[in-house]
C-alpha positions in Angstrom: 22.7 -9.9 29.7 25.6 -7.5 30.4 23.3 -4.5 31.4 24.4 -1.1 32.5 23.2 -0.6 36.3 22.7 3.0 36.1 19.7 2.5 33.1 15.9 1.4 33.7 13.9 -0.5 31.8 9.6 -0.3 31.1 8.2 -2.6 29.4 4.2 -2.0 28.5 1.8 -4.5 28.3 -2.0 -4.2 27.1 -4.0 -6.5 29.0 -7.8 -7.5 27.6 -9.7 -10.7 28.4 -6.2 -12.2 29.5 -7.2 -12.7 33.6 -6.6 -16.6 32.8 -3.0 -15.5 31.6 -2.3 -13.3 34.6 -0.7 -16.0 36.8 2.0 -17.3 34.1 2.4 -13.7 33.1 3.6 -13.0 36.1 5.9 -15.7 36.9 7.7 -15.0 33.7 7.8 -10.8 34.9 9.5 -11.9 38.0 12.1 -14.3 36.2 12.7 -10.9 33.4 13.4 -8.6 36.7 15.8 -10.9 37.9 17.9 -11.0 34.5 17.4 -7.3 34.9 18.9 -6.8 38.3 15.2 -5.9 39.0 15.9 -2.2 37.2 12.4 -3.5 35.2 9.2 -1.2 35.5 5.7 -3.1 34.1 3.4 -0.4 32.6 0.2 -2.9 32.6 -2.9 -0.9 31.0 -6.4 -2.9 31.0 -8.0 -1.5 28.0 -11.4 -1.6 29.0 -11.8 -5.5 29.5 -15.1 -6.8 31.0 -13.2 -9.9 33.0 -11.5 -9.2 36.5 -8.0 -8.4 34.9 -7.6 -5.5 36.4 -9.0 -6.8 39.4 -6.2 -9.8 39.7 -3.9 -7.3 38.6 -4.1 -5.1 41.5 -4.3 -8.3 44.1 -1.5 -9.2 42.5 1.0 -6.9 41.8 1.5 -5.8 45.5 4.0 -9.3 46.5 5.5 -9.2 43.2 9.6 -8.3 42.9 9.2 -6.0 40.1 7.9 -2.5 40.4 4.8 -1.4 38.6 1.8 0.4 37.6 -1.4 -0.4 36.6 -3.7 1.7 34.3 -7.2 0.8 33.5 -8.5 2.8 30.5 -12.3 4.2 31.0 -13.3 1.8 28.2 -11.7 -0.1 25.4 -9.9 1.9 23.2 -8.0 -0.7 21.1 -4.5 -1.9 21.6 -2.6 0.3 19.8 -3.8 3.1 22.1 -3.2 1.1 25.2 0.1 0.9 24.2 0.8 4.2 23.4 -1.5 5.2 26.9 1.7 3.0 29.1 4.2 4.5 27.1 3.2 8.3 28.4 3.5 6.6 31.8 6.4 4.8 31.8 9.4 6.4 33.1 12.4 3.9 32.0 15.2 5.0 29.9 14.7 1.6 27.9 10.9 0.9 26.6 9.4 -2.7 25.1 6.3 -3.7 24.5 4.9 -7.1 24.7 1.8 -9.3 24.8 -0.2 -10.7 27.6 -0.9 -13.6 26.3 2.6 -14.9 26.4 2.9 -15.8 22.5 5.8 -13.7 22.0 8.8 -15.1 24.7 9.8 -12.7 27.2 13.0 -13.7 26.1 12.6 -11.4 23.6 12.0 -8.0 25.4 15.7 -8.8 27.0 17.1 -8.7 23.3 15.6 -5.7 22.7 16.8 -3.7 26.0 20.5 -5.6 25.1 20.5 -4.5 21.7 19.0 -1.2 22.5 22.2 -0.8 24.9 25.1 -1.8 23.1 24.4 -1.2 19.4 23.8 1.9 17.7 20.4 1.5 17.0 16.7 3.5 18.3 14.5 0.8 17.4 14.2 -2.7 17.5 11.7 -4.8 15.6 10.5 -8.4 16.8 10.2 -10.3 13.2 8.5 -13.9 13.6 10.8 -16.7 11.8 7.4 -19.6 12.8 4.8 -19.1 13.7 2.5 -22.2 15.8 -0.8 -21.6 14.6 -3.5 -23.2 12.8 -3.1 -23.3 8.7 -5.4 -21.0 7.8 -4.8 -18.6 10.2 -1.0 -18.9 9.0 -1.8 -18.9 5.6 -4.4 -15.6 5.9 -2.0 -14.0 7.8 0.7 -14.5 5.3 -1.3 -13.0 3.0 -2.8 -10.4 4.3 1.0 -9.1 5.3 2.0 -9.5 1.7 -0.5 -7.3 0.6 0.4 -4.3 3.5 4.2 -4.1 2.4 3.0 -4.0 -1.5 0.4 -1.5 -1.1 0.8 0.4 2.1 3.9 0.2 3.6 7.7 -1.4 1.9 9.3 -1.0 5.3 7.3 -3.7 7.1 8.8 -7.0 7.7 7.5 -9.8 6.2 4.4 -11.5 8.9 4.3 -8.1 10.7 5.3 -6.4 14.1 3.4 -6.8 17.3 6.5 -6.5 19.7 8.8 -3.8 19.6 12.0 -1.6 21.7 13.0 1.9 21.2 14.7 4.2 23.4 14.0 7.4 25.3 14.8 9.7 22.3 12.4 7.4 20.4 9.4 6.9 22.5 9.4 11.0 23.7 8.9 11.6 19.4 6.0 9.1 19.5 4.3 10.0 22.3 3.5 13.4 20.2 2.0 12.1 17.5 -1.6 11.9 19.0 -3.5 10.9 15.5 -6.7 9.3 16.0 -7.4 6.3 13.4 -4.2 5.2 12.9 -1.4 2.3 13.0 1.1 2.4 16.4 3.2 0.1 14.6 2.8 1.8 11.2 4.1 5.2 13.0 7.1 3.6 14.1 7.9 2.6 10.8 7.4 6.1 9.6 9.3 7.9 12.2 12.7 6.2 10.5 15.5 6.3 12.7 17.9 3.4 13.3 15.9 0.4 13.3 17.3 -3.4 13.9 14.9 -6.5 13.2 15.2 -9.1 16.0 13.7 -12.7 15.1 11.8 -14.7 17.3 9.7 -17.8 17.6 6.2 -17.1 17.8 4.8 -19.6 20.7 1.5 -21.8 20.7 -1.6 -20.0 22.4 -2.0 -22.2 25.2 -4.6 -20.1 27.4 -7.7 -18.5 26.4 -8.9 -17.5 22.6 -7.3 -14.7 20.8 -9.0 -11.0 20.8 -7.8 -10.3 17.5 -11.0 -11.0 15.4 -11.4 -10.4 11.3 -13.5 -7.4 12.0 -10.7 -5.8 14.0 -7.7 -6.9 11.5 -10.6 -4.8 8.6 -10.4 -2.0 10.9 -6.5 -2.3 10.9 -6.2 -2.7 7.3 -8.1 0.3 6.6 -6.6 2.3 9.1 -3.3 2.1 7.9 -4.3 2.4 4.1 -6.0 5.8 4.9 -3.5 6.9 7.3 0.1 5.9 5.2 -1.1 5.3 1.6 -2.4 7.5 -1.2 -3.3 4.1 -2.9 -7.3 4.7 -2.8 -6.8 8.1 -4.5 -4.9 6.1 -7.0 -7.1 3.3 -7.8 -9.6 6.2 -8.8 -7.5 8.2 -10.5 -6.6 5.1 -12.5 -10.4 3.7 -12.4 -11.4 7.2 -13.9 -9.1 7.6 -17.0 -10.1 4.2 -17.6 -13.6 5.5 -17.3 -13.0 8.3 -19.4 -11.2 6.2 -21.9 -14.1 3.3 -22.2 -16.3 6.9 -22.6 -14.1 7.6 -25.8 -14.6 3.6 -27.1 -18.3 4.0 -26.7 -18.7 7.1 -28.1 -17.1 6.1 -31.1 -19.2 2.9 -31.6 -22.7 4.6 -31.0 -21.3 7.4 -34.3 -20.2 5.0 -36.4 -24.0 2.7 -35.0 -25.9 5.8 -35.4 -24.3 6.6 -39.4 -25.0 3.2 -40.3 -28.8 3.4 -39.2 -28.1 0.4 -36.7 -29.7 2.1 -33.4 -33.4 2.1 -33.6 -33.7 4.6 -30.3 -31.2 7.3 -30.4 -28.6 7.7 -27.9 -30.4 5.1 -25.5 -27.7 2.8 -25.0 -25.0 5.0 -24.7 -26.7 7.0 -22.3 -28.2 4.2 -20.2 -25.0 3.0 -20.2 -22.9 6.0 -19.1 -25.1 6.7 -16.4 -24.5 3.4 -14.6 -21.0 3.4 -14.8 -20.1 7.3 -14.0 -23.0 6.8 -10.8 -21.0 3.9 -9.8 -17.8 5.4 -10.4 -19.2 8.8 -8.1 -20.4 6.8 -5.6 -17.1 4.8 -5.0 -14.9 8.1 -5.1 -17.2 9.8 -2.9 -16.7 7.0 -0.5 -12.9 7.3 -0.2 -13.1 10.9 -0.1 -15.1 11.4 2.4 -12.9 8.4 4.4 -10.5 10.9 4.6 -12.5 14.1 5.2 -13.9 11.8 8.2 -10.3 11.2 9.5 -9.1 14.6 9.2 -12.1 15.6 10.8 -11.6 13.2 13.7 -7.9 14.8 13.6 -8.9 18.3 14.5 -11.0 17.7 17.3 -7.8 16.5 19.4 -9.3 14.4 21.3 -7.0 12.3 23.6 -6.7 8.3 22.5 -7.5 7.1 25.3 -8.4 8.0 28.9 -7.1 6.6 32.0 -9.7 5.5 34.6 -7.7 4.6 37.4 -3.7 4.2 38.3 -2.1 2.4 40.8 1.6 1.9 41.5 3.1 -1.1 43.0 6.8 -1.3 44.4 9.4 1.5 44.3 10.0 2.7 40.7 13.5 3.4 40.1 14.9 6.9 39.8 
């Protein structure tokens, strides 16, 4: 990499149940801050995790050749957080951001900073061309993917972003959007500016099981549908004209029932039937509604993302 030896580079990491990881992770830091003419700051923020990452973090970092810091959040916020928690602290004039489980190659974060550097570009996106894992977990992931750039957001590329670069102009406008319930990646898809999609190879998982569970990929999902898409309110919209229109149907067939002598209780089945459907139908939008009272609400309070616990600094950070 033809790098300019006046610029810095910070690359954040979130770090949860990966101590096993640590010692490769490491290794493959060193080997980046020597393509880097060690300009490379790690931003390593332990969001909360109940294994001794942060522990073999600190022991760690201290003989290593790049400098560092090391952030442990007072519990776990979620990764998106963590991530935006390292970006506050790092003080590069290039920022990546990349796994700890070594599935996405470090290879990739020096694409970024290159492209970053010499092309006229603010962003850069890492888009998976493979991907090595199991069918299923492929073929759900494909899917679910499908369905976020129908219904929420166009811009995403197809399988999704977990890595990504921006610069300093970039990162200082993210850093101020302090949203609780929300999508890192979906803001930086928002935000616009000149973007350019990198494609890598996602590796094989060869250490420890991945933290990324259903229940947190539901909490994802509906994150990013309340926080970027109005498609809720228009499902009910569309579900109540439909109501309304089924209303009309009904009402017509329990006239022309009622002039032909056909209903032996008057107005039982229409009613019985109206009141199940418009409860239902109440009940439902009441639900979405009050998912976004319950974000804006969460909004106004301002409270911070996430909280940093401790912070340590290893190795001189360049100026």
């Amino acid at each position: 990499m033809s790098a300019d030896r006046s610029a810095s580079y910070s690359l954040v990491i979130p770090v949860y149940r990966n101590e096993e990881n640590i010692p490769s992770l490491l290794a493959a830091l060193d080997d980046l801050s020597a393509k880097l003419d060690h300009r490379l700051e790690v931003v390593f923020v332990v969001d909360g995790s109940p294994d001794r990452s942060f522990a073999r973090l600190a022991e760690e970092l201290k003989a290593r050749s790049f400098a560092s810091q090391l952030c442990l959040l007072s519990r776990n916020f979620g990764s998106f957080a963590a991530i935006a928690a390292g970006l506050r602290e790092a003080s590069g004039d290039y920022f990546a951001v990349m796994a700890a489980d070594l599935q996405e190659p470090p290879e990739l974060v020096l694409e970024f900073f290159r492209t970053l550097e010499t092309e006229p570009v603010d962003v850069t996106l890492g888009v998976r061309t493979n991907r090595n894992d199991p069918f299923f977990q492929a073929l759900s992931s494909k899917i679910y993917w499908s369905l976020y750039r129908r219904f929420i957001q166009r811009d995403m590329p197809e399988g999704g972003v977990d890595m990504f670069g921006c610069n300093k102009a970039f990162r200082d406008r993210l850093i101020t959007l302090g949203e609780s319930n929300s999508s890192l990646v979906g803001l930086v898809l928002w935000l616009g500016y000149r973007r350019q999609l990198v494609p890598y190879e996602r590796r094989k998982r060869e250490i420890g099981k991945s933290a990324w569970s259903f229940r947190k990929k539901l909490r994802y999902l509906s994150d990013s549908v309340f926080a970027f898409s109005d498609l809720p309110i228009r499902l009910l919209i569309f579900a109540g004209v439909l109501g309304l229109a089924m209303a009309a149907i009904l009402t017509l067939i329990v006239v022309i029932a009622k002039l032909q002598g056909s209903i032996a209780v008057p107005g039982y089945t229409a009613t019985v039937l109206s009141v199940f459907f418009f409860a239902g139908l109440n009940s439902f939008g009441l639900g979405i509604v009050g998912s976004y009272v319950w974000r804006t609400f969460e909004n106004t309070k301002r409270r911070p993302n996430s909280v940093i616990l401790v912070k340590e600094e290893f190795g001189r950070r360049h100026e």
